[in-house]
N, C-alpha and C positions, 0 to 999 in steps of 0.2 A: 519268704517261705509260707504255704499253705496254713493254715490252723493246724491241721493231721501233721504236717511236714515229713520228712523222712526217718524211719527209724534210726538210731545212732545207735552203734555195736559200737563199744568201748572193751578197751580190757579187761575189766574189773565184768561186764556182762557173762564175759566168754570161762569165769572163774569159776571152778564147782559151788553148787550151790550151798554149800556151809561154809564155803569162805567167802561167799558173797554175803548172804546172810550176815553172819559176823560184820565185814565192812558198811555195812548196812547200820547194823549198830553203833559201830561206832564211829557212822556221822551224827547219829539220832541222838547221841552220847557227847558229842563234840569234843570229838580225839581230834587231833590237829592232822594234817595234809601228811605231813611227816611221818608222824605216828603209822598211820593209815599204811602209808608209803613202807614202811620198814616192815610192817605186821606182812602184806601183800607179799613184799619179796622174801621175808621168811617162808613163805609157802613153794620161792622153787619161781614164782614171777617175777621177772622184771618190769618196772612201772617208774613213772615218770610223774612227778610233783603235778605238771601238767594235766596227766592223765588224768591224776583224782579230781586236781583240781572242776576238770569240766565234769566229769563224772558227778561230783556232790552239786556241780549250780544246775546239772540233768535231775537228780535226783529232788533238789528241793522244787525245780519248779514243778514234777511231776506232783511234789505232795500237796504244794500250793492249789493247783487245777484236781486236786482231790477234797481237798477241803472245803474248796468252792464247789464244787459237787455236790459233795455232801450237805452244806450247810444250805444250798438250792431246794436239794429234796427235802429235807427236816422241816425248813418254813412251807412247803408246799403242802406238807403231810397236816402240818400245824393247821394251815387253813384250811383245808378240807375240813378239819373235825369240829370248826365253828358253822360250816355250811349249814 
């Protein structure tokens, strides 16, 4: 697959946004798959261990390739102000 690759719509995307928000948290939180899982279908969805599971290894690589982002610019910025 591409660098860009294809976007992946998971369940948990297609969730209003304060219950994604919330699942959001608590992966950042490190509530268990389970957890997650049981919280989800309280809201009225059905979701699969599965589901989350790819959803939270989508969500940390996303914050991985954020961080590296970020820490790219930050040393960039850094050197600029010795120039």
């Amino acid at each position: 697959m591409s660098a860009l690759g294809n976007r992946r719509h998971s369940i948990i995307d297609g969730l209003e946004p304060d219950i994604k928000d919330t699942v959001d948290e608590m992966i950042r939180a490190g509530f268990t798959y389970r957890e997650i899982v049981d919280y989800i279908r309280e809201t009225g969805t059905e979701i699969s261990i599965g589901s989350v599971h790819r959803y939270v290894k989508h969500f940390r690589e996303s914050l991985e390739r954020l961080r590296a982002v970020s820490y790219t610019h930050l040393r960039a910025h850094e050197t600029d102000q010795y120039l």
